[in-house]
C-alpha positions in Angstrom: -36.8 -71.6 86.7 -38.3 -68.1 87.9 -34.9 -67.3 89.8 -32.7 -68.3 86.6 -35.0 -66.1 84.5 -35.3 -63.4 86.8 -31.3 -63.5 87.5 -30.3 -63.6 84.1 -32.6 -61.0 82.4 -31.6 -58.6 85.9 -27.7 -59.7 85.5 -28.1 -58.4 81.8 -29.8 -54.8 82.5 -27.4 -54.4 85.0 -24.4 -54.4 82.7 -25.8 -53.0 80.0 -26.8 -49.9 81.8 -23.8 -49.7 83.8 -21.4 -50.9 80.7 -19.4 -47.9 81.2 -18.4 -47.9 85.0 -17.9 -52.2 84.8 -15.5 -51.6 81.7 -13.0 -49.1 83.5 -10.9 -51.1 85.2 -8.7 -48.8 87.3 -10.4 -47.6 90.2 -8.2 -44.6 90.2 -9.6 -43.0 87.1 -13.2 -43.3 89.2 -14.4 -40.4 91.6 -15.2 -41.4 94.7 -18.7 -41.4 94.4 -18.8 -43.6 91.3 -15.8 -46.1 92.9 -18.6 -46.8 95.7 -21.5 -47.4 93.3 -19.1 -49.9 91.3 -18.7 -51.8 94.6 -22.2 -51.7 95.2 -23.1 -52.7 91.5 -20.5 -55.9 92.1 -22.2 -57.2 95.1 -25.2 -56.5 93.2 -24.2 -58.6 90.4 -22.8 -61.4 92.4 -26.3 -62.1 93.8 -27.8 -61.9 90.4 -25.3 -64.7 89.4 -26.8 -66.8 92.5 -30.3 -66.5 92.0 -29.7 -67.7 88.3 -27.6 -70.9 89.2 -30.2 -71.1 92.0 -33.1 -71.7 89.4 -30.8 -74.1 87.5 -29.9 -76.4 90.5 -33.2 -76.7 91.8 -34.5 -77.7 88.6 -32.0 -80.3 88.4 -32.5 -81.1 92.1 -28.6 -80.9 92.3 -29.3 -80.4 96.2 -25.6 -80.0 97.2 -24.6 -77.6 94.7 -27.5 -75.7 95.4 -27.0 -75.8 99.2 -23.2 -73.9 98.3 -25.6 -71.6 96.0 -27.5 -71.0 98.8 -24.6 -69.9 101.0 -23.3 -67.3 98.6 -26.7 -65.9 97.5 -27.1 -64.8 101.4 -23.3 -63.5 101.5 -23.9 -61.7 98.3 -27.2 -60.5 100.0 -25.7 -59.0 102.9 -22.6 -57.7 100.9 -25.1 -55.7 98.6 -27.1 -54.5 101.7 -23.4 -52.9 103.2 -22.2 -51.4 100.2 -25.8 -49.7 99.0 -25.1 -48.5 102.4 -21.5 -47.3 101.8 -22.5 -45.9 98.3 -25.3 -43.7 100.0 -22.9 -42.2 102.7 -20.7 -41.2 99.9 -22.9 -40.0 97.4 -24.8 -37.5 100.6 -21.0 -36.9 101.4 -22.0 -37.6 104.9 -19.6 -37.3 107.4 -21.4 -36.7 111.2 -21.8 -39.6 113.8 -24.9 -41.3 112.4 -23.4 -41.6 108.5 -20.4 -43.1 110.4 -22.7 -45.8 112.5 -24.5 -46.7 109.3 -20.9 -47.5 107.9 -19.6 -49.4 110.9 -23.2 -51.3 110.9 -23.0 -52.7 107.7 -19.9 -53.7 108.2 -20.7 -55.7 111.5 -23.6 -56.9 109.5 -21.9 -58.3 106.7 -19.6 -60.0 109.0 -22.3 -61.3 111.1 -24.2 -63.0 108.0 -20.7 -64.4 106.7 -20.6 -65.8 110.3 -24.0 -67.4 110.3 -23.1 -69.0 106.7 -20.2 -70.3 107.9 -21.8 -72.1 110.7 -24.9 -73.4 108.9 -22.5 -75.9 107.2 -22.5 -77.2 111.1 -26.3 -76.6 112.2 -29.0 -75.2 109.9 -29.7 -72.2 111.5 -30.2 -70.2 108.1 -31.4 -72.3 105.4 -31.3 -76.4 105.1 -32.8 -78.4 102.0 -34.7 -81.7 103.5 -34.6 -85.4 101.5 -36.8 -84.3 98.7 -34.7 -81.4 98.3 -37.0 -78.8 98.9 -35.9 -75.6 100.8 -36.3 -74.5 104.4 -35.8 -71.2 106.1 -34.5 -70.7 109.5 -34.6 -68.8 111.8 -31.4 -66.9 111.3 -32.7 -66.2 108.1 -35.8 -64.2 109.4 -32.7 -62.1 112.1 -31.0 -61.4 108.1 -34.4 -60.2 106.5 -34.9 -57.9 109.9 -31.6 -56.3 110.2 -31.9 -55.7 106.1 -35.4 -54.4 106.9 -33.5 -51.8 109.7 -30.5 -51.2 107.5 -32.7 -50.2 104.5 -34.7 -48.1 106.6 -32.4 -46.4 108.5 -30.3 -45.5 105.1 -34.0 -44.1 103.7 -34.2 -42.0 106.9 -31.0 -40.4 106.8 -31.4 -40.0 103.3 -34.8 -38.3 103.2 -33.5 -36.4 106.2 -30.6 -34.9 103.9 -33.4 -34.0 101.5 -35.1 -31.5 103.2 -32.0 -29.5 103.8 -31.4 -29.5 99.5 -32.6 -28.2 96.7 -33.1 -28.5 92.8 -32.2 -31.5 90.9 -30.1 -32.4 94.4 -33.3 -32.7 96.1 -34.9 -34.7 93.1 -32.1 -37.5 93.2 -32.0 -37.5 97.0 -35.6 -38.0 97.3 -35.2 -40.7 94.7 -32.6 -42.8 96.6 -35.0 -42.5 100.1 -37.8 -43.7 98.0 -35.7 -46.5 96.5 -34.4 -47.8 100.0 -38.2 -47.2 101.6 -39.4 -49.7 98.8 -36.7 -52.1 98.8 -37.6 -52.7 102.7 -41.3 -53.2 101.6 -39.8 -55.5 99.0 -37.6 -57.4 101.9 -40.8 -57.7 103.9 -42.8 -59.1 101.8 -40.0 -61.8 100.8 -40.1 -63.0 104.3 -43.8 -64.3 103.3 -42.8 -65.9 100.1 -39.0 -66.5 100.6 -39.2 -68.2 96.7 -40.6 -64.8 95.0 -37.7 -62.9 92.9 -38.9 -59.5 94.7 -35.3 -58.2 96.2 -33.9 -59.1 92.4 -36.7 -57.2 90.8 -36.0 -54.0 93.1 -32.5 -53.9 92.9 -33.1 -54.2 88.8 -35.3 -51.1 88.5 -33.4 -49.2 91.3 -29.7 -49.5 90.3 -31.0 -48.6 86.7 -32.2 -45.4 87.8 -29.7 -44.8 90.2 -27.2 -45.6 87.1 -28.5 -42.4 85.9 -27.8 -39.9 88.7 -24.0 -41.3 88.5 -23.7 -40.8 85.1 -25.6 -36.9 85.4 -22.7 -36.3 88.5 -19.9 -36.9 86.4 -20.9 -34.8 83.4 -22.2 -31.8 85.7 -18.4 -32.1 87.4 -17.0 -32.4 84.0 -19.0 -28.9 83.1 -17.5 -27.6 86.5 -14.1 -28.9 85.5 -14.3 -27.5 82.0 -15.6 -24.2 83.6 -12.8 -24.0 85.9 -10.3 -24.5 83.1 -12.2 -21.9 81.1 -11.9 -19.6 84.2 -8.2 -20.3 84.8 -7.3 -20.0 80.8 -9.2 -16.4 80.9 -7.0 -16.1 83.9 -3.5 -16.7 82.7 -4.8 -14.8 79.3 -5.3 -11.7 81.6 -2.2 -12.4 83.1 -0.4 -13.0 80.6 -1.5 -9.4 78.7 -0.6 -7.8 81.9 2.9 -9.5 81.2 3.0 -8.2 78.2 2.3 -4.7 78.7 4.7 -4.4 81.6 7.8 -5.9 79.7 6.6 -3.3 77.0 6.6 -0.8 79.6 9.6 -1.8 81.1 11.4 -2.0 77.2 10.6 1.7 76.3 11.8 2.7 79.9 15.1 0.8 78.9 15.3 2.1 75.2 14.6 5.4 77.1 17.5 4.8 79.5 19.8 3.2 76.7 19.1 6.1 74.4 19.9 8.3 77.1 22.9 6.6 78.3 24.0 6.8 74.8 23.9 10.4 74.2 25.8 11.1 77.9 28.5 8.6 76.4 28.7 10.6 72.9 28.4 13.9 74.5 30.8 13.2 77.4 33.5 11.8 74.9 33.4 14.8 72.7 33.9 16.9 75.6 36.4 15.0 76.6 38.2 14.3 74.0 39.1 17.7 72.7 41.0 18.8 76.0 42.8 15.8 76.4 44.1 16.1 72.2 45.4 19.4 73.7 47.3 17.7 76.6 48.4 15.8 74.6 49.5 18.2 72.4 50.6 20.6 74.8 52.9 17.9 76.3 54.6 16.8 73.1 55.6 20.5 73.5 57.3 20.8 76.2 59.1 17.3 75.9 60.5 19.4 73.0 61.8 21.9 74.9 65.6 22.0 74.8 65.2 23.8 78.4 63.3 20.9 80.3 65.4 18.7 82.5 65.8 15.1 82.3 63.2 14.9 85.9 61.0 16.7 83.8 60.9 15.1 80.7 60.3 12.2 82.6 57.2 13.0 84.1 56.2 14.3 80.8 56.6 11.3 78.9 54.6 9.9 82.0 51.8 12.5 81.6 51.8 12.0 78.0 51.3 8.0 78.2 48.7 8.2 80.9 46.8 10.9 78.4 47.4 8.6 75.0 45.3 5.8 77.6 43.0 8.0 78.6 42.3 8.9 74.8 41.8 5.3 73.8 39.1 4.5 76.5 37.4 7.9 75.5 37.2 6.8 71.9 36.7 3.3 72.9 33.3 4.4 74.8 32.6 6.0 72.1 32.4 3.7 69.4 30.5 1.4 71.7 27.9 4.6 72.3 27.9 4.2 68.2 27.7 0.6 68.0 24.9 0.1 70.6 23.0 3.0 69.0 23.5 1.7 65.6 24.6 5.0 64.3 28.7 3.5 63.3 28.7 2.7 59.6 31.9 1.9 57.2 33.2 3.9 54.2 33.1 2.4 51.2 36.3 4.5 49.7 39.0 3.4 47.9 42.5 3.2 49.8 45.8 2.1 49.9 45.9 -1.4 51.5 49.8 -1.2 51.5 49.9 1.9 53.4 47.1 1.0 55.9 49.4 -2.3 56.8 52.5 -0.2 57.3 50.8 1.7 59.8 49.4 -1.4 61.6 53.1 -2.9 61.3 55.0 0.0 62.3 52.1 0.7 65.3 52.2 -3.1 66.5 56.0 -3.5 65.9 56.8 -0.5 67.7 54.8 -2.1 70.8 57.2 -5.7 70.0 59.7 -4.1 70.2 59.3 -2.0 73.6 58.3 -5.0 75.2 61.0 -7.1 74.0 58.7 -9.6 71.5 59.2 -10.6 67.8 56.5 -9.6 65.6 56.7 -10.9 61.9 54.2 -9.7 59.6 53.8 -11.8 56.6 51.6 -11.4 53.1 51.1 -14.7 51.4 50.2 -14.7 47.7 49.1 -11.8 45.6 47.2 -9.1 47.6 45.7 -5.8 45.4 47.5 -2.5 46.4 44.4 -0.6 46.6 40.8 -1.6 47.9 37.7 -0.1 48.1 36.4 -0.3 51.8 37.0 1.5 55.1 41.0 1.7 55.9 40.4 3.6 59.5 37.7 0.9 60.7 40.3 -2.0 59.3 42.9 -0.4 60.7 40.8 0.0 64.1 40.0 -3.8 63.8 43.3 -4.7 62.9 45.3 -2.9 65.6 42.2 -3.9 68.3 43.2 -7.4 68.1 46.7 -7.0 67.8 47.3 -4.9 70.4 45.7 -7.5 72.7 47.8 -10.5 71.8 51.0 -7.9 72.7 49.4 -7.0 75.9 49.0 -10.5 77.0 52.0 -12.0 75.8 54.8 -11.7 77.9 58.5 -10.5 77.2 60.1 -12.8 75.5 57.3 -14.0 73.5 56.2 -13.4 69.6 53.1 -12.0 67.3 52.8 -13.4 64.1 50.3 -11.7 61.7 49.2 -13.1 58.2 47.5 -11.6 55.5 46.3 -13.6 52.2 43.6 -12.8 49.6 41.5 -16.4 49.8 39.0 -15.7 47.0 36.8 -13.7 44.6 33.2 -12.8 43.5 31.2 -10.2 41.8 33.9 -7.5 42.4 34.6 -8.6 45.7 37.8 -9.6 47.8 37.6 -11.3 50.7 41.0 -10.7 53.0 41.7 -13.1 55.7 44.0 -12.2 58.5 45.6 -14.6 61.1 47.1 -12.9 64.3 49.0 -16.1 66.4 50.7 -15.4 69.4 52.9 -16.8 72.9 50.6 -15.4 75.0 49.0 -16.3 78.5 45.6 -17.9 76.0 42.4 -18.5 77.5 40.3 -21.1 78.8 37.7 -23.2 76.4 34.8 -22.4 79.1 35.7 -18.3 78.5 36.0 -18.4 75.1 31.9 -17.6 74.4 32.1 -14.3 76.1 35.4 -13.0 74.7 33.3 -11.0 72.3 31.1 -9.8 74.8 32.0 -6.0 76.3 33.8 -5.5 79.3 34.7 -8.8 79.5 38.0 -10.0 80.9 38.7 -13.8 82.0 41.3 -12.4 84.4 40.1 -9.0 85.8 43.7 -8.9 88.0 45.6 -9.4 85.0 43.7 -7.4 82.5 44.5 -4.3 85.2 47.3 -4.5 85.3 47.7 -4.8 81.5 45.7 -1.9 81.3 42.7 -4.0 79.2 39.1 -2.2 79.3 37.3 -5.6 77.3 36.2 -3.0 75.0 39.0 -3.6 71.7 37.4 -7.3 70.9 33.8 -6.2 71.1 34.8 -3.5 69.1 36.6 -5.0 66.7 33.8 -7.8 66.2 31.3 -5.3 65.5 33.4 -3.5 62.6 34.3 -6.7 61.3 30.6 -7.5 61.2 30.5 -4.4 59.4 32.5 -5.5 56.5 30.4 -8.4 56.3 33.0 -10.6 57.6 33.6 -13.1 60.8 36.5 -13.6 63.6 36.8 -17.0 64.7 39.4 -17.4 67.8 41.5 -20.4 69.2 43.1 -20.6 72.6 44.6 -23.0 74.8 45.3 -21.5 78.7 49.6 -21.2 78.4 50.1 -21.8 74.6 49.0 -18.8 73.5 45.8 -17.9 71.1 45.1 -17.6 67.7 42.8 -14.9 66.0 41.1 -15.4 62.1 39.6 -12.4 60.8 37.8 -12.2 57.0 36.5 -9.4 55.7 34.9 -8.3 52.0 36.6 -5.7 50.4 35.8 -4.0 47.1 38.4 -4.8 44.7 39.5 -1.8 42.5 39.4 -1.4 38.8 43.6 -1.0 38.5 45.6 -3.8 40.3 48.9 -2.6 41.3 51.7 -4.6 39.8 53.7 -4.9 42.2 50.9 -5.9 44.5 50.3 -8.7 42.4 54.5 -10.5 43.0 53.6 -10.1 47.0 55.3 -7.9 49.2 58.3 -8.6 51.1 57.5 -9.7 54.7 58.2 -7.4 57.9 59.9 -8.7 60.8 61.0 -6.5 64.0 
């Protein structure tokens, strides 16, 4: 009963000190290291199992059971011996020829033995139990104790001889596992004198304990390393990172720099601009009054003169975006005349219809106020913006149709809705998105030729924004597009009365 006591009580410290590596399952989450004491721990623990059932079936004299006991025990013996062997190569991380012929020769070892057991069934050339049951060695079994003996030995040497070349706790653990392998093989020795004493149990007991120990010290002095490393990276990516940060700041006050600068070339060059070509213009509308100029002449006047009105409303379109992108363009808050201010979008717009060869109807529904209090020029801007680009994209033939209506009323307030529907070319859903956005143009070809700059919507958005309103736009490519402008008005003390009957609507 010695063996059962011996296994059982060796099986138990076993997985109670190696609880942690036995209950983690996938192999995968192990290092390499700790994958190759598990292994080495399962032999281990098979022979453990033996040598308890051993003690059992003896004392039962249960001689055929014990005879397949037997046959394990010695596979499990020679299993343990090739994976200590295994485990010490990869703990050393050996990797020259004589870590590789310790790997090979437990191998051919554990073959051989699994060899011999297999043909002891057939002659008892390693163990046999007589009548009485009682158990015999042969002489295969004193060639297994040997070739442990060398195997043992051999791994000690290696080991000790990696020892001298560390240091530190290194050193401490390596000496440790030499010293463990040099006293199992005194251990295996003295078991060939008394093959029934629990000696080779008793030494893997103490030594997988300690060795248990150096495992568990590897992984948390790798996990320090890891968490080190992820300290060192973080500190890193933080340095990084304010490096980042101070070259997009950099490179933002280089661009403010360069936008502010940009800006004033825009506002200055306008203004220089501008005031020459008012007197072109002005100059021209001059001599096309001149009774004396011939019909060639006036021709290429009224040429100059619509060349120089398109030249003007780039100039003052660059310069309300110089305004708008340097947040300098505000609206009036004045009180004007609604009515007039839609008279001279109507007869602007209508005039344009009518050149082209388009309807244009112009339309008030319900009462609108005479007089508001707001911006007219920026509304008017807005207004004619949007406009004009549904006449330059619709073609001849084709129609405009503007609404106005007063939808509602609040703390002074009028909000204005406008609705600007036309024939035109339209524009596809995936352009849409960007028709707001400055110099835009679906159609670059077409917009040339229409003489478009992409500037009017952007503008015209912007103002709108202004007057704390929104333009939402529909468009289908070939059936034309529809615009819906709000804006917030203030709303005068005085109502005109005929404001409030509606006006009369405007067709051309």
């Amino acid at each position: 009963m010695t063996y059962s006591v011996i296994g059982i009580l060796a099986a138990a410290v076993l997985l109670i000190s190696n609880r942690d590596l036995f209950w983690r399952l996938d192999g995968g989450e192990l290092a390499p290291t700790q994958s190759s004491y598990r292994s080495f721990l399962l032999g281990v623990m098979c022979y453990y199992v033996t040598d308890a059932l051993w003690g059992l079936l003896d004392a039962h004299h249960l001689t055929t059971l014990l005879y397949a006991d037997t046959a394990v025990h010695f596979a499990a013996m020679a299993a343990a011996v090739m994976l200590w062997t295994q485990y010490v190569i990869s703990y050393l991380e050996g990797a020259d020829r004589f870590e590789r012929l310790l790997y090979h020769t437990g191998r051919v070892f554990f073959l051989f033995e699994t060899v011999v057991v297999v043909a002891n069934f057939f002659r008892p050339v390693l163990f046999w139990f007589d009548a009485d049951g009682s158990y015999h060695a042969g002489p295969a079994r004193y060639a297994t104790l040997a070739i442990q003996i060398l195997m043992f030995l051999l791994t000690s040497v290696y080991t000790l001889r990696v020892t001298a070349r560390s240091e530190g706790r290194v050193r401490l653990r390596n000496r440790t596992i030499g010293f463990f392998g040099i006293a199992m093989t005194l251990l295996i020795a003295a078991q060939v004198f008394f093959p029934l004493l629990p000696l080779y149990a008793v030494g893997y007991m103490l030594g997988t304990s300690i060795l248990h120990s150096f495992v568990l010290e590897d992984e948390k002095e790798e996990n320090c390393r890891e968490l080190e490393r992820a300290v060192e990276r973080g500190r890193l990516q933080s340095r990084e990172l304010a490096e980042s940060r101070e070259a997009l700041r950099d490179a933002l006050a280089a661009a403010e720099r360069a936008n502010r600068a940009k800006t004033a070339f825009l506002s200055n060059m306008s203004q220089e601009i501008r005031a020459p070509m008012n007197a072109i213009i002005s100059l021209n509308n001059t001599a096309m009054n001149d009774p004396a100029a011939s019909d060639e002449v006036k021709e290429c006047l009224e040429k100059i003169g619509g060349s120089a009105q398109r030249l003007l409303g780039i100039i003052n379109d660059i310069l309300d975006m110089s305004s708008i992108e340097s947040g300098r363009m505000t609206v009036q808050k004045e009180e004007f005349s609604f009515a007039d201010a839609l008279e001279q979008v109507n007869a602007m717009i209508g005039g344009q219809c009518s050149d082209k060869g388009m309807r244009y109807d112009c339309r008030v529904l319900g009462r609108v106020d005479d007089r508001y209090i707001g911006d007219a020029m920026k509304l008017r801007q807005a207004l004619v913006n949007i406009l004009g680009n549904a006449v330059k994209f619709t073609p001849e033939g084709g129609e405009v149709l503007f609404t106005v209506e007063e939808t509602a009323r609040f703390d002074k307030k009028a909000i204005l809705r406008f609705t600007i529907r036309d024939t035109g070319i339209g524009m596809s859903r995936e352009y849409l998105p960007h028709i707001f956005e400055a110099f835009s143009q679906e159609d670059s070809s077409s917009a040339s030729r229409l003489g478009s700059t992409g500037l009017g919507l952007s503008i015209a958005k912007n103002i709108v924004e202004l007057m704390n309103g929104q333009i939402d736009v529909e468009s289908e490519k070939g059936k034309g597009t529809t615009f819906t402008v709000t804006v917030t008005l203030g709303q005068c003390e005085q109502r005109d009365e005929a404001a409030r009957e509606g006006r009369a609507p405007r067709e051309s």
